[in-house]
VEXLUMDREN-618994 format. One record per atom (N, C-alpha, C): residue number from 1; z, x, y. Coordinates in pm, 1 decimal, padded with zeros to 6 digits. Layout:
BEGIN
i,up,east,north
NUM,Z,X,Y
...
! end
This chain:
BEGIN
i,up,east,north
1,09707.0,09712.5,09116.9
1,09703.7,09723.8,08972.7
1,09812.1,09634.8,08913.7
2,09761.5,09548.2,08824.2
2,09877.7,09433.3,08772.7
2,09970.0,09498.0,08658.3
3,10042.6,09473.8,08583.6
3,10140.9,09523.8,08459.1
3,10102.1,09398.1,08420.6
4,10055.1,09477.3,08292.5
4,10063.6,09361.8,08151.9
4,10180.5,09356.6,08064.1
5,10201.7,09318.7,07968.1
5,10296.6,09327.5,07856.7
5,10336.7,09447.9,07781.8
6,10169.0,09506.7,07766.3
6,10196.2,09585.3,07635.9
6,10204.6,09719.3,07744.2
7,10179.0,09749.7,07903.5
7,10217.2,09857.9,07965.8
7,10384.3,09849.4,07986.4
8,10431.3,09721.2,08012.0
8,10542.7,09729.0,08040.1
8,10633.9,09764.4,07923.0
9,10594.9,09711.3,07766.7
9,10641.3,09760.2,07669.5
9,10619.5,09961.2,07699.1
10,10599.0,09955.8,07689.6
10,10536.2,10121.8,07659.0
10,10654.8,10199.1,07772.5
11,10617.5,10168.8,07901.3
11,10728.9,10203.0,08030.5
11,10855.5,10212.5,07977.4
12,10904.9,10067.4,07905.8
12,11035.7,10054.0,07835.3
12,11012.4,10168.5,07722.7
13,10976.5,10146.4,07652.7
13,10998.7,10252.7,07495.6
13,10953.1,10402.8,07564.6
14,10911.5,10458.6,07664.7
14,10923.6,10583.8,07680.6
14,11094.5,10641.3,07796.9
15,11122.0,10530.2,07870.1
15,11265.9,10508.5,07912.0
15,11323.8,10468.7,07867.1
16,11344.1,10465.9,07727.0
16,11470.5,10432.0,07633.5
16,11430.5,10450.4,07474.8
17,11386.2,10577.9,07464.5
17,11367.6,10641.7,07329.1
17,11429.2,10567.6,07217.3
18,11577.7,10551.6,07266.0
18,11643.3,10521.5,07095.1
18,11624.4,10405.0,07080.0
19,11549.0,10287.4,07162.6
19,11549.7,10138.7,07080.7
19,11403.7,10148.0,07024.1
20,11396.2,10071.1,06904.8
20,11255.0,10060.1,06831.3
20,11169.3,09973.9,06925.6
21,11060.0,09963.1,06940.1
21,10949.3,09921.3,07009.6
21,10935.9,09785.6,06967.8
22,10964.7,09785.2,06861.7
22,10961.0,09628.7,06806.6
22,11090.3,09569.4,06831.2
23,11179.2,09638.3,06894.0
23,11312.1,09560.6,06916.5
23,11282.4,09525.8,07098.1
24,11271.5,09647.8,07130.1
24,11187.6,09613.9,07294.5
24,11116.6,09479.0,07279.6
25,10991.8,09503.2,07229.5
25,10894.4,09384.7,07268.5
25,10955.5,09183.9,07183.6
26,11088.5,09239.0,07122.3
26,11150.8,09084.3,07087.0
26,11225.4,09051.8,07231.1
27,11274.7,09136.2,07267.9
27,11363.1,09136.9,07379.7
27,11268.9,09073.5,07511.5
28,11177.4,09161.9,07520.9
28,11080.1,09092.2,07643.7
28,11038.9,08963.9,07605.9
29,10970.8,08921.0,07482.0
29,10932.9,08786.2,07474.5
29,11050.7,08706.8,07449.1
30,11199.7,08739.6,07424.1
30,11306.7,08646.0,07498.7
30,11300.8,08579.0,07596.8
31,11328.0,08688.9,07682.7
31,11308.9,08688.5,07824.6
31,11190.9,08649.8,07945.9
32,11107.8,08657.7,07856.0
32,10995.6,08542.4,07879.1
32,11011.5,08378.9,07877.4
33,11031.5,08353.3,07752.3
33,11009.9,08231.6,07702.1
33,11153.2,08191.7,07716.7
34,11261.4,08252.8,07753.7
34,11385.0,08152.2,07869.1
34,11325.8,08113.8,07958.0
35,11254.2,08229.0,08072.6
35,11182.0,08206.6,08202.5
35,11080.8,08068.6,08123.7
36,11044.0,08084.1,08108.3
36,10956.2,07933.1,08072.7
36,11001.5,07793.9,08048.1
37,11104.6,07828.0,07961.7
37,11164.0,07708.1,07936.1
37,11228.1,07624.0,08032.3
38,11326.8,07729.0,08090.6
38,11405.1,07693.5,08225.9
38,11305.4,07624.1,08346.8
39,11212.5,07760.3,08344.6
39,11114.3,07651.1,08460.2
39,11009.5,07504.0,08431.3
40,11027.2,07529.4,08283.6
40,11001.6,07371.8,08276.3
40,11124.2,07237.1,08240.3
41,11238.3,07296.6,08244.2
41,11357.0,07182.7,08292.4
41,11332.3,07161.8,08404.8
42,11260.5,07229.4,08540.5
42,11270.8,07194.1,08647.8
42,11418.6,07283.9,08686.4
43,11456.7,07376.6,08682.6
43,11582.3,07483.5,08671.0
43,11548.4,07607.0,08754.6
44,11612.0,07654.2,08850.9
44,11570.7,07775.7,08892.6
44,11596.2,07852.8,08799.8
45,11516.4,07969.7,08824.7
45,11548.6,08085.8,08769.7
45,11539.8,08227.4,08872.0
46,11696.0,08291.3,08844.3
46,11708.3,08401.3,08951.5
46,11733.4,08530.6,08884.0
47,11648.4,08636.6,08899.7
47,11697.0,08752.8,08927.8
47,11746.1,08824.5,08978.0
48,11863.3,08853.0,09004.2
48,11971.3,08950.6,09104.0
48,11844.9,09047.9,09165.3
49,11883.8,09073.2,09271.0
49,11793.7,09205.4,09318.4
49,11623.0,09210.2,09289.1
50,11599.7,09083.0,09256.5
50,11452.5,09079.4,09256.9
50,11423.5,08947.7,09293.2
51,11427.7,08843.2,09292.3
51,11383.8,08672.7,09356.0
51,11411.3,08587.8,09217.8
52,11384.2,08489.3,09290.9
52,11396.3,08341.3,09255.5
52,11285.0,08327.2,09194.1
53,11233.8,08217.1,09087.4
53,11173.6,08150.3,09052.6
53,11218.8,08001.5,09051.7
54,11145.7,07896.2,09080.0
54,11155.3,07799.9,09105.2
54,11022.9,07690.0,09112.4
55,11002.5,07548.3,09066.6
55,10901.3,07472.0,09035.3
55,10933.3,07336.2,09151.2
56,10799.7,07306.1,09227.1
56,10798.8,07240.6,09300.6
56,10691.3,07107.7,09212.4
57,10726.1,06995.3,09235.8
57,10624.2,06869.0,09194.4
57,10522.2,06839.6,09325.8
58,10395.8,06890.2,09289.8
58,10265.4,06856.9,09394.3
58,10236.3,06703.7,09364.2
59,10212.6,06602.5,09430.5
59,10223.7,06457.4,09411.1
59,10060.4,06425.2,09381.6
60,10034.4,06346.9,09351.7
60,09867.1,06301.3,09322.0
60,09815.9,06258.8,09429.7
61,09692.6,06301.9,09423.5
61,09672.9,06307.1,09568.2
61,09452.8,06259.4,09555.8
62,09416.6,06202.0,09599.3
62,09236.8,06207.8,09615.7
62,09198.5,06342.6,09648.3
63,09114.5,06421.6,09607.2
63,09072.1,06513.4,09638.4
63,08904.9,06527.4,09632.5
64,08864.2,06621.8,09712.3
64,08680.4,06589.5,09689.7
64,08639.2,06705.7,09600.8
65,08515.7,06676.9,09530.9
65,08468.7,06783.2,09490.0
65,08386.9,06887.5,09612.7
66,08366.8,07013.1,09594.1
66,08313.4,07071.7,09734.1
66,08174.4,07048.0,09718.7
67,08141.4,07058.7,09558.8
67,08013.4,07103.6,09535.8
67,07903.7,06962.8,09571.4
68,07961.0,06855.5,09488.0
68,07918.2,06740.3,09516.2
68,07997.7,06599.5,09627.9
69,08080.9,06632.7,09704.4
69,08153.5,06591.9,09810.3
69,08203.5,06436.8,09744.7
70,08222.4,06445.1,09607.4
70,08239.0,06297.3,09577.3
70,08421.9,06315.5,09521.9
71,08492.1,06205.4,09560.5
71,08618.4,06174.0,09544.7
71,08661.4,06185.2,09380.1
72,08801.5,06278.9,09378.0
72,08806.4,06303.9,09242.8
72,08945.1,06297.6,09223.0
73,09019.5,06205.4,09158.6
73,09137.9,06181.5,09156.6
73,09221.1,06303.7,09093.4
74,09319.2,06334.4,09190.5
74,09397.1,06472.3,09123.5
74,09559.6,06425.1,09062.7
75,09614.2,06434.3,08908.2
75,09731.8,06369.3,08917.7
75,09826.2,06503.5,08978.2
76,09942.0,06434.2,08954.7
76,10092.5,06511.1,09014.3
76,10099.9,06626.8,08920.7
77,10124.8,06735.6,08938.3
77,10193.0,06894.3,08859.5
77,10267.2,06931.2,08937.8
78,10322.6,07044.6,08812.9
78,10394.1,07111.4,08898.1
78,10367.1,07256.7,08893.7
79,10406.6,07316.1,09052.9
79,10382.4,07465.6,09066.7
79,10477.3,07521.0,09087.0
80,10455.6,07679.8,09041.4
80,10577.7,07792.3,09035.6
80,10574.7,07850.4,09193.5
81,10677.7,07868.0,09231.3
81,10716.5,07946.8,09328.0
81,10833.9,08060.3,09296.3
82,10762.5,08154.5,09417.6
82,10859.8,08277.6,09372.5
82,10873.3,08343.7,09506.8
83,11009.4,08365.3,09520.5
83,11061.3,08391.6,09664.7
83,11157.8,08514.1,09663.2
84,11136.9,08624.4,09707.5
84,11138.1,08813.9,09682.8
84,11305.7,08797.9,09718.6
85,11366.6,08896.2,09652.8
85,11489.8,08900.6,09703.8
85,11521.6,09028.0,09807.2
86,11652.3,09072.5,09881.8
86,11655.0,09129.8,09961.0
86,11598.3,09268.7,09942.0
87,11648.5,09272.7,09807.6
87,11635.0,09447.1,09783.6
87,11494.6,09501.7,09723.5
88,11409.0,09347.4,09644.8
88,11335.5,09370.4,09641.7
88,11243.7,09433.8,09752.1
89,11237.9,09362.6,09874.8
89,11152.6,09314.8,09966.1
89,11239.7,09489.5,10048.8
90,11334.7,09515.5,10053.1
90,11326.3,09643.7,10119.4
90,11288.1,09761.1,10069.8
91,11260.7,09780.7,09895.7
91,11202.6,09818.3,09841.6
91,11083.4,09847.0,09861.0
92,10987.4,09754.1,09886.1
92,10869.5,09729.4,09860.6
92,10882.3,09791.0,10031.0
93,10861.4,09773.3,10128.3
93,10885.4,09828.6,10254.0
93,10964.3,09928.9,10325.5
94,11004.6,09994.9,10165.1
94,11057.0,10146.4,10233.0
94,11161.2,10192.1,10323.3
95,11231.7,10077.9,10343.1
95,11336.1,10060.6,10405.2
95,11464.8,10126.0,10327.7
96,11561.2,10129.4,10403.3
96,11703.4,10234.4,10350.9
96,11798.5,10105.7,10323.1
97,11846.2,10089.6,10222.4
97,11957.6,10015.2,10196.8
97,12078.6,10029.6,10234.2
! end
């Protein structure tokens, strides 16, 4: 089951009664749109106790189509990577800290 925005808003505003909901959800789309920005300087971005974010440049490359097997030029992007941190990852595996 994924978390969207407006569950994670809600999670927040029922664990922290006294901030307004509309002060919550400025706060998350902060904290969003740093994460964005940063990863498009090409900038890691780290969360203590939860992972890394980080953008790798995929180079251009020929690629085929599957459907019609004909050559289809792909340019260079870039992709997000995200790499779990310790406590996450013992978390998630139930492990004792």
């Amino acid at each position: 089951m994924a978390i969207v925005k407006s569950k994670l808003l809600k999670e927040l505003s029922n664990n922290y009664p006294n901030f307004l909901k509309k002060d919550l959800e400025k706060f998350i789309n902060i904290i969003l749109k740093e994460v964005k920005s940063t990863l498009n300087r090409n900038e890691r971005v780290e969360l203590r106790g939860f992972g890394v974010f980080y953008t790798n440049l995929q180079k251009s490359r020929i690629s085929r189509n599957p459907k019609t097997g004909e050559k289809v030029n792909t340019p260079e992007k870039k992709t997000i990577h995200f790499k779990m941190g310790k406590e996450l990852f013992k978390k998630i595996n139930n492990e004792e800290e």
